[in-house]
N, CA, C and O atoms as CSV, one atom per row, in Angstrom:
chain,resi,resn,atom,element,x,y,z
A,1,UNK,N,N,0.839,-1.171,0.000
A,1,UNK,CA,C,0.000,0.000,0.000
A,1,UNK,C,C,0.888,1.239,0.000
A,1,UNK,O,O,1.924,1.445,0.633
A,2,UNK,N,N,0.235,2.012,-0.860
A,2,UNK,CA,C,1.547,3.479,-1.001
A,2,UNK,C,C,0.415,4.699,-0.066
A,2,UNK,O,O,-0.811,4.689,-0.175
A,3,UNK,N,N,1.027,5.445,0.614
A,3,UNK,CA,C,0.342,6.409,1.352
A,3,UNK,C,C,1.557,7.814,1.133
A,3,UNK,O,O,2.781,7.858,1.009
A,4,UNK,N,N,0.548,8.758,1.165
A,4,UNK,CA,C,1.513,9.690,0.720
A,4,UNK,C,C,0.743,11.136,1.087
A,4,UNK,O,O,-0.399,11.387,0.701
A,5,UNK,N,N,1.661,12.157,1.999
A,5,UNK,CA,C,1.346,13.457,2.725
A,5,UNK,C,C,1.807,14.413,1.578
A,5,UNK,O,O,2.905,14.428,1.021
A,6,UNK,N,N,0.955,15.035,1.403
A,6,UNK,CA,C,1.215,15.983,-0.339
A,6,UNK,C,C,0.319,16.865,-0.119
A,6,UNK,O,O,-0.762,16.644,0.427
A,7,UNK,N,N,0.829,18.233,-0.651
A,7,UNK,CA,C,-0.206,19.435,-0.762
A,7,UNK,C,C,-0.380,19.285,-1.973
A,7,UNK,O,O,0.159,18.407,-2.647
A,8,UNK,N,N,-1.266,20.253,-2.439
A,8,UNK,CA,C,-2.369,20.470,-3.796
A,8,UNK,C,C,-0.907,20.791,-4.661
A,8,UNK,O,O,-0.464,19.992,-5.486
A,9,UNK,N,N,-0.406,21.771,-4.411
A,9,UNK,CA,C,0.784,22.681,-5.011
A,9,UNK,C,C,1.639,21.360,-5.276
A,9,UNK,O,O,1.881,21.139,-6.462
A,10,UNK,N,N,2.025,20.645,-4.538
A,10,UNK,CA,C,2.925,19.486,-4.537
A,10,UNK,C,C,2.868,18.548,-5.608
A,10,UNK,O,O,3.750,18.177,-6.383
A,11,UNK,N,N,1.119,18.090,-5.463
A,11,UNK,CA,C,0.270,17.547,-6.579
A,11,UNK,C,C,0.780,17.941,-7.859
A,11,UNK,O,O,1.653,17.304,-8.449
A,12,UNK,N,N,0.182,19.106,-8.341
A,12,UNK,CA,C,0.398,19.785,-9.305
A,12,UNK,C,C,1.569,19.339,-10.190
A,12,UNK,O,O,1.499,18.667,-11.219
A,13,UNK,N,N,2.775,19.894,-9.529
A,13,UNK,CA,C,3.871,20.308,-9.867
A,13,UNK,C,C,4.490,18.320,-9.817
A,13,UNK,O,O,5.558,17.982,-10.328
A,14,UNK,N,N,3.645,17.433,-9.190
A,14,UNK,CA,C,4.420,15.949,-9.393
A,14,UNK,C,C,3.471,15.966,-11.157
A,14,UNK,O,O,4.101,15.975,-12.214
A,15,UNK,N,N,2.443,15.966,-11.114
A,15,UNK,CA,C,1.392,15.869,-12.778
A,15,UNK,C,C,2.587,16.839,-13.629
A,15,UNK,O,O,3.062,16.206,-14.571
A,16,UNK,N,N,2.975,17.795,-13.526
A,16,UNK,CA,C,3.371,18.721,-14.463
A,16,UNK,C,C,5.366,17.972,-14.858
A,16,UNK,O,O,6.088,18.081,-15.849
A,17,UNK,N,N,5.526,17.391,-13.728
A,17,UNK,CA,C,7.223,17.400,-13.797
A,17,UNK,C,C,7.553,15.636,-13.787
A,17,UNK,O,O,8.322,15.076,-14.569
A,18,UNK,N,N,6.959,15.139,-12.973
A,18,UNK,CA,C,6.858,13.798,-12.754
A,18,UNK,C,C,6.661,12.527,-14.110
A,18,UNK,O,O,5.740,12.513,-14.927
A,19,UNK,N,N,7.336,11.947,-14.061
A,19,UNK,CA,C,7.032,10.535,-14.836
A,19,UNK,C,C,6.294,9.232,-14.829
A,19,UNK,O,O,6.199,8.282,-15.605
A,20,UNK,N,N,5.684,9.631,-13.355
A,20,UNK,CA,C,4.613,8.167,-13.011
A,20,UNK,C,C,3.985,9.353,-12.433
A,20,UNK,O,O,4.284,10.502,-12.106
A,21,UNK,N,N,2.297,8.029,-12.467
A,21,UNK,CA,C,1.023,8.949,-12.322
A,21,UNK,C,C,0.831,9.069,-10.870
A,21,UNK,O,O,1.521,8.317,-10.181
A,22,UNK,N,N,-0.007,9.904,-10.252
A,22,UNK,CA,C,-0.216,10.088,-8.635
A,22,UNK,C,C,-0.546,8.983,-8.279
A,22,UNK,O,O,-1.305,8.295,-8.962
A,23,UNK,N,N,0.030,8.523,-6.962
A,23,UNK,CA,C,-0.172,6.955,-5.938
A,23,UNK,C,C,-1.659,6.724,-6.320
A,23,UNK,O,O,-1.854,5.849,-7.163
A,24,UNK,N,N,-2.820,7.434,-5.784
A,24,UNK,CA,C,-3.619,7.134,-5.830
A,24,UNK,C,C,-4.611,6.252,-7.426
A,24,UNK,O,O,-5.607,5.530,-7.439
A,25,UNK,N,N,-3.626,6.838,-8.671
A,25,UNK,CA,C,-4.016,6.232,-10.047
A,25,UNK,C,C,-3.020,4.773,-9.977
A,25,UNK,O,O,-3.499,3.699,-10.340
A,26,UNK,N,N,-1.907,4.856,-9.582
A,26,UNK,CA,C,-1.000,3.221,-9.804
A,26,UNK,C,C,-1.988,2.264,-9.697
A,26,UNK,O,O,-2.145,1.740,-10.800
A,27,UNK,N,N,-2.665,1.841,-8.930
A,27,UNK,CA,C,-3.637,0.444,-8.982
A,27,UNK,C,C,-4.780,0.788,-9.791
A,27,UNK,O,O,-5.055,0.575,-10.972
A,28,UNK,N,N,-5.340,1.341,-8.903
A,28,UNK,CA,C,-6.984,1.806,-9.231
A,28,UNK,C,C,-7.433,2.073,-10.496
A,28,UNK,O,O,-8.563,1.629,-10.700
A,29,UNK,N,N,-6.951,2.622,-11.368
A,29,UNK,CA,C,-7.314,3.606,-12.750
A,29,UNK,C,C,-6.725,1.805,-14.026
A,29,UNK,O,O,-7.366,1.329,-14.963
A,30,UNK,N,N,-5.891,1.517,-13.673
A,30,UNK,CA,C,-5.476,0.370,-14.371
A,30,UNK,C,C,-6.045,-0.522,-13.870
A,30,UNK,O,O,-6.140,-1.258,-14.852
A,31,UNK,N,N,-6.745,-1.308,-12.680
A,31,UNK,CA,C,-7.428,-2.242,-13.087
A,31,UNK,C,C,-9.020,-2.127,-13.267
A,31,UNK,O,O,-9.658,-3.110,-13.643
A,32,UNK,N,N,-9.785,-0.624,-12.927
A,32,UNK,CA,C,-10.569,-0.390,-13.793
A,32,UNK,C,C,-10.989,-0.418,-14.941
A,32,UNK,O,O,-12.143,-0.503,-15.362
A,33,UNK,N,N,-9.712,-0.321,-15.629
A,33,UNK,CA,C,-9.807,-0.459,-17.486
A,33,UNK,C,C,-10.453,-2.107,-17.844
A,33,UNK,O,O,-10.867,-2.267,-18.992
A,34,UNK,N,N,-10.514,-3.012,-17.109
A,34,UNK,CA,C,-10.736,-4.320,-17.197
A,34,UNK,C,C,-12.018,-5.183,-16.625
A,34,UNK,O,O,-12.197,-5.333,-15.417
A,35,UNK,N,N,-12.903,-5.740,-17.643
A,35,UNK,CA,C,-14.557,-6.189,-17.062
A,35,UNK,C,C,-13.763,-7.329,-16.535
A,35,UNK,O,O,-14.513,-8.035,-15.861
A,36,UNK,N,N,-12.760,-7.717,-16.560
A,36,UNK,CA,C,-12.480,-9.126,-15.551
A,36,UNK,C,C,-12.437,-8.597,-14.129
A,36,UNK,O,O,-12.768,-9.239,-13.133
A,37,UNK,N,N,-11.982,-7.329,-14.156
A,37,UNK,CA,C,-12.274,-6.859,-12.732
A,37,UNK,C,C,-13.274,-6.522,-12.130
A,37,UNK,O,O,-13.337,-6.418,-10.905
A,38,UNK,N,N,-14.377,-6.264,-13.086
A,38,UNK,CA,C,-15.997,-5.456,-12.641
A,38,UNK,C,C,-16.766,-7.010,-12.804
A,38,UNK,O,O,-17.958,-7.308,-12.735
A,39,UNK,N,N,-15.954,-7.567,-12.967
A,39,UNK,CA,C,-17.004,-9.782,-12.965
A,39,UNK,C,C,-16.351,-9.724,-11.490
A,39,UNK,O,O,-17.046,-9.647,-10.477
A,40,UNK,N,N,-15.386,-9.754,-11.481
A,40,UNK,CA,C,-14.851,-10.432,-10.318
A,40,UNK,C,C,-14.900,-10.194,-8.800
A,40,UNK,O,O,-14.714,-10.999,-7.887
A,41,UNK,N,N,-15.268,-8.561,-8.753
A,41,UNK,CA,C,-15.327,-8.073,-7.918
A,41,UNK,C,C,-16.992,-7.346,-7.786
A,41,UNK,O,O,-17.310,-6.404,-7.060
A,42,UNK,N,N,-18.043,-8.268,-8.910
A,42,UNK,CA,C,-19.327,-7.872,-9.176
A,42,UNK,C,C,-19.338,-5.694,-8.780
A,42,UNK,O,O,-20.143,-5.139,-8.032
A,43,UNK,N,N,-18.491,-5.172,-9.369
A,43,UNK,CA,C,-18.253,-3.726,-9.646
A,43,UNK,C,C,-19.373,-3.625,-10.618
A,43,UNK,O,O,-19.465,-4.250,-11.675
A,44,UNK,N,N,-20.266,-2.704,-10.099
A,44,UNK,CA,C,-21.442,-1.860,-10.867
A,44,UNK,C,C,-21.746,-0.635,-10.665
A,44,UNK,O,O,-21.262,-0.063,-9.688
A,45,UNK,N,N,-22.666,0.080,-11.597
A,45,UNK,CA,C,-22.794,0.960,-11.972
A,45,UNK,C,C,-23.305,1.590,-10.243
A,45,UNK,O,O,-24.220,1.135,-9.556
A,46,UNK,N,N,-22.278,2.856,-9.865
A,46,UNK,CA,C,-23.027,3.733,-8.621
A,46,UNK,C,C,-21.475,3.312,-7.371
A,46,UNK,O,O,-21.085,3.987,-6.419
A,47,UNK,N,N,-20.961,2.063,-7.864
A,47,UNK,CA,C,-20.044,1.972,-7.288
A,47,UNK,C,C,-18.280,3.350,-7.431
A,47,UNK,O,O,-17.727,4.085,-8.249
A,48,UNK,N,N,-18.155,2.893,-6.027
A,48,UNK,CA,C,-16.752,3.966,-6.408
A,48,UNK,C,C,-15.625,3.389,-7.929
A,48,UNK,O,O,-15.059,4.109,-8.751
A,49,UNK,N,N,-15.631,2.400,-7.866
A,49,UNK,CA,C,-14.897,1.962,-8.926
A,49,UNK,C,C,-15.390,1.595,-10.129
A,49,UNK,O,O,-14.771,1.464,-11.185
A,50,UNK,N,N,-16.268,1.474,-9.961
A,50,UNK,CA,C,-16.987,1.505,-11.757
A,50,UNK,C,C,-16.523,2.112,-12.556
A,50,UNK,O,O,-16.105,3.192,-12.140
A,51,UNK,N,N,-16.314,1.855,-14.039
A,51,UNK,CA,C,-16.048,2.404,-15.083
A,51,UNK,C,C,-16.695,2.086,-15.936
A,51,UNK,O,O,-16.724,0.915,-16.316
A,52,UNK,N,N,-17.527,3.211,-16.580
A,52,UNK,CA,C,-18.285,2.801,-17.860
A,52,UNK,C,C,-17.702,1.934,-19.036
A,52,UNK,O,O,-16.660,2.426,-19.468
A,53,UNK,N,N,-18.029,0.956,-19.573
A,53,UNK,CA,C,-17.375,0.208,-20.672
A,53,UNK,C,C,-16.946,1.154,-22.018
A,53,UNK,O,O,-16.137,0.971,-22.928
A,54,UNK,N,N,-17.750,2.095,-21.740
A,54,UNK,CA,C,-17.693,2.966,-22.987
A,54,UNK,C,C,-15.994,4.447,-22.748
A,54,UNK,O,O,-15.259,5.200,-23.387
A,55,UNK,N,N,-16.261,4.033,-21.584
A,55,UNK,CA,C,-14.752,5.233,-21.276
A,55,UNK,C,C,-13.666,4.363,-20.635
A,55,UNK,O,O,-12.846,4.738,-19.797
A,56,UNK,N,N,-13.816,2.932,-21.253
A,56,UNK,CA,C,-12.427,2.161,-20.717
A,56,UNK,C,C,-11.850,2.194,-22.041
A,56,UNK,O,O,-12.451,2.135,-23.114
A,57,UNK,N,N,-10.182,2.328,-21.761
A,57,UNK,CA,C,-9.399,2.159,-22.945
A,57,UNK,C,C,-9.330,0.660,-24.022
A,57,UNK,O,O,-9.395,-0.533,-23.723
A,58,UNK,N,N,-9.197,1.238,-25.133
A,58,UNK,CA,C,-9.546,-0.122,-25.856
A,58,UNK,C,C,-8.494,0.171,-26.848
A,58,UNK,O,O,-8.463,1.196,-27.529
A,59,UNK,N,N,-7.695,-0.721,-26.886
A,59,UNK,CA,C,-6.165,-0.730,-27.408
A,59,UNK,C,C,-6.066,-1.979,-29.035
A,59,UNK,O,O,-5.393,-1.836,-30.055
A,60,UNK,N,N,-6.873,-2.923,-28.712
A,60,UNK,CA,C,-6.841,-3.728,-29.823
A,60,UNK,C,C,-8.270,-3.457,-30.123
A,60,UNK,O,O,-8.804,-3.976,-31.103
């Protein structure tokens, strides 16, 4: 688990200068992209982690 004490300004300037995405996107935002995760973890619509099928990335 990554935990991390950061101001807004701090934020910012890691999005603007930084090469990996904020702690809070490393897990979360990537295994959202995946209905094996919204089967598995029965993730639906109203939930915090839901992702519409229509705004998940689709690469092939």
């Amino acid at each position: 688990m990554c935990r991390m004490l950061v101001t807004e300004e701090g934020l910012v300037q890691r999005l603007q200068t930084g090469t990996h995405p904020p702690y809070y996107l490393c897990t979360n935002a990537i295994v959202q992209q995946f209905e094996e995760f919204h089967s598995a973890y029965d993730i639906a619509e109203g939930d915090d982690m839901y992702l519409a099928s229509g705004s998940r990335l689709n690469v092939w």
